[in-house]
C-alpha positions as CSV (number, residue, x, y, z in Angstrom):
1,X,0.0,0.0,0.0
2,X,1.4,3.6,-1.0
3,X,1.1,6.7,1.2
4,X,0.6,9.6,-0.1
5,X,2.8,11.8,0.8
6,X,2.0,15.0,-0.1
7,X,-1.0,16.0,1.8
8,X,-2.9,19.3,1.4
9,X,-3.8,21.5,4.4
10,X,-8.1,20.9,4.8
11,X,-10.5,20.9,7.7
12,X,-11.7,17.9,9.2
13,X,-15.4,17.0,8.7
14,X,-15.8,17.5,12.3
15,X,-14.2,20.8,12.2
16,X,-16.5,21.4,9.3
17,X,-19.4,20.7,11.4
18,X,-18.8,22.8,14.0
19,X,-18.1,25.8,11.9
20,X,-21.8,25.1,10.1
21,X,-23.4,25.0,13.7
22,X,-22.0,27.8,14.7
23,X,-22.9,30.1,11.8
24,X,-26.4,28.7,12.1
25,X,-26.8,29.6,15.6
26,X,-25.2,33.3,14.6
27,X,-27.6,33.3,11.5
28,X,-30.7,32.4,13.8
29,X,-29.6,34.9,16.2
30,X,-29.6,37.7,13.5
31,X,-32.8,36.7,11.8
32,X,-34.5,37.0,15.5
33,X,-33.1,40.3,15.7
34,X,-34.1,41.5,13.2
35,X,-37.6,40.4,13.5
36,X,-38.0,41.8,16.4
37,X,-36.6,45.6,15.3
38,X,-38.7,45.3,12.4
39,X,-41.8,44.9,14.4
40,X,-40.8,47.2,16.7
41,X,-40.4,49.9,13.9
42,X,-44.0,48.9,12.2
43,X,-45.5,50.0,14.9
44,X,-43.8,53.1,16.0
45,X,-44.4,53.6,12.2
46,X,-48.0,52.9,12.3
47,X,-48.6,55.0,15.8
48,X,-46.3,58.2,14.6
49,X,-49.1,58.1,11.1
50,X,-51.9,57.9,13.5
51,X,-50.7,60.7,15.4
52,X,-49.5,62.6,12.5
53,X,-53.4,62.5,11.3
54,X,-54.7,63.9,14.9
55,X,-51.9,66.6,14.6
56,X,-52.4,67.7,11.3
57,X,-56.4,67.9,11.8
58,X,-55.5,69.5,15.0
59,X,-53.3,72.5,13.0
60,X,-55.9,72.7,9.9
61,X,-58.9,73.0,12.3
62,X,-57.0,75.5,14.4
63,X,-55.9,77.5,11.2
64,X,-59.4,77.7,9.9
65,X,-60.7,78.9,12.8
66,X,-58.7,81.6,13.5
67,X,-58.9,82.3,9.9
68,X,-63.0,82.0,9.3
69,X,-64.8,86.0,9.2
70,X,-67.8,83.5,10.3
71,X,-68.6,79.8,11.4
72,X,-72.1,78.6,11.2
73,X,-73.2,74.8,11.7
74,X,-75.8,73.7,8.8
75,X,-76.7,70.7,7.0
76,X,-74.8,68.8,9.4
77,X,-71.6,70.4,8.7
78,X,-69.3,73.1,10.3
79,X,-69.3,75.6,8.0
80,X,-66.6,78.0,8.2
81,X,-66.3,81.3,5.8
82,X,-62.5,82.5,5.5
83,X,-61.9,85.9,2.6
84,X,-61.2,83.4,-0.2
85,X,-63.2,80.3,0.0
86,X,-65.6,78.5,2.2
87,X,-64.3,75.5,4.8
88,X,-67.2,72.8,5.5
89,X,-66.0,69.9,8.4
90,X,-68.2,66.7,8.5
91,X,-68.2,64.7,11.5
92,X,-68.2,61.2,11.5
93,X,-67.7,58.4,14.5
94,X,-65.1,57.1,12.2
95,X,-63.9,60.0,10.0
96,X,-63.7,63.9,10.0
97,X,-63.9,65.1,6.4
98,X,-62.7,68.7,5.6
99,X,-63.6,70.2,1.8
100,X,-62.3,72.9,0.7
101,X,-61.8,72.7,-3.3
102,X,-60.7,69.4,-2.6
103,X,-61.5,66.9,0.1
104,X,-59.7,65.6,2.9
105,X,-60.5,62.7,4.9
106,X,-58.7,62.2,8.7
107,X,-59.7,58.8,9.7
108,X,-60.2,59.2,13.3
109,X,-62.7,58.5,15.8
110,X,-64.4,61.0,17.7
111,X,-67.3,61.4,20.1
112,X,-70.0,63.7,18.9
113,X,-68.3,67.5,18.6
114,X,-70.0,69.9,21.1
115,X,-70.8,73.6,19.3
116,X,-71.4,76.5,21.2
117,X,-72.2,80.5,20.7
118,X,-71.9,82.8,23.4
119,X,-71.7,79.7,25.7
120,X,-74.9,78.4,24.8
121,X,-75.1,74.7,22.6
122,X,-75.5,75.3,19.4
123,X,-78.8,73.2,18.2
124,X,-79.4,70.6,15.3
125,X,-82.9,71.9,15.0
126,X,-84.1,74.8,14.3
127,X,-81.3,75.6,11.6
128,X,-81.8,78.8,10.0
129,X,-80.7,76.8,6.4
130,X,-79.8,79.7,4.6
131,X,-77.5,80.8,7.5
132,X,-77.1,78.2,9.8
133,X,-76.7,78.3,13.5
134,X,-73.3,80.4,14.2
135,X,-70.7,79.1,16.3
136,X,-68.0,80.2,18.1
137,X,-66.6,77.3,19.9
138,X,-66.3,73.5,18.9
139,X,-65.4,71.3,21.9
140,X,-64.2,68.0,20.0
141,X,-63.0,64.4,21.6
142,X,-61.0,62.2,19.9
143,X,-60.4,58.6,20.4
144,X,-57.2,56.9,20.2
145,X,-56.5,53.5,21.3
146,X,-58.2,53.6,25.4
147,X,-57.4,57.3,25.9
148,X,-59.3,60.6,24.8
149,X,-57.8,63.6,23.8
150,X,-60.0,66.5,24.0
151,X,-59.8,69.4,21.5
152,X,-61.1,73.0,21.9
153,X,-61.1,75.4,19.5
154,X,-62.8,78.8,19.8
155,X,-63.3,82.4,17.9
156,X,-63.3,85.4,19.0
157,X,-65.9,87.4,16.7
158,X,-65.1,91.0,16.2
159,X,-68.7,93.2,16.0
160,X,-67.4,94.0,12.4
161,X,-67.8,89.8,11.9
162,X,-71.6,90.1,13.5
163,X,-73.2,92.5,12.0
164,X,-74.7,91.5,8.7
165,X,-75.7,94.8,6.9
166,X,-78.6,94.6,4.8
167,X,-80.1,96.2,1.8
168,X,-82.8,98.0,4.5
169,X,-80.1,99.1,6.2
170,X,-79.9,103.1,7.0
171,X,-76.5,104.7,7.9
């Protein structure tokens, strides 16, 4: 029998083994990892949308209102009149819809807004349709997750903003 005698330099199959195992156990390790990061970043992702939603109907709702030369609940709808174009808010359990030339939609749940003028509620019935009831304060809760964040928005009418002149009108 002949013997080779010029061997080349190679791993044993048990040293191949180990190596295997132990990049599987660093492979699982990494895979867990990253698993868990990624679910922990879809959710701060899907919270920090949520939130932006609240936020921005927070600012646009804020805007408008200090904006609005009069504010008027009819047809079921805030109505809000700024110098260049008219604001209508919808309230929905679900949704708040804002059109103004186009239409936006924050999906966010809300208890039924609260409208008042000169701190007395502003009533459904009776609407002056042509007119509407005018309001100067919105009290609105939203829901989000268990807690409740309440809003309050409110505008402070100059007499200028009240006084509606007329055609009958004498100076």
């Amino acid at each position: 029998m002949t013997q080779n005698k010029h061997r080349l330099p190679a791993f044993t199959i048990l040293e191949l083994t180990i190596a295997m195992l132990i990049s599987a156990v660093v492979v699982a390790i990494t895979y867990t990892a990253y698993n868990m990061i990624s679910g922990a970043y879809q959710g701060f992702t899907k919270k920090h949308n949520e939130m932006a939603v609240m936020i921005r109907l927070d600012e646009l709702l804020r805007k408008d209102f200090f904006k609005a030369a009069h504010i008027a609940y009819r047809q079921d709808s805030l109505v809000l009149e700024l110098s260049a174009q008219t604001v209508r808010y919808h309230f929905e359990p679900e949704r708040v819809i804002r059109t103004s030339g186009i239409q936006d939609t924050f999906r966010v749940q809300i208890e039924k807004p609260k409208l008042f003028f000169e701190h007395g509620a502003v009533m459904s019935d009776g609407i002056d349709e042509s007119n509407g009831n005018p309001v100067d304060e919105l009290s609105l809760t939203v829901l989000y997750q268990t807690e409740k964040f309440p809003y309050h928005y409110l505008k402070l009418y100059s007499s200028e903003n009240l006084f509606k002149p007329t055609a009958y009108a004498q100076h």
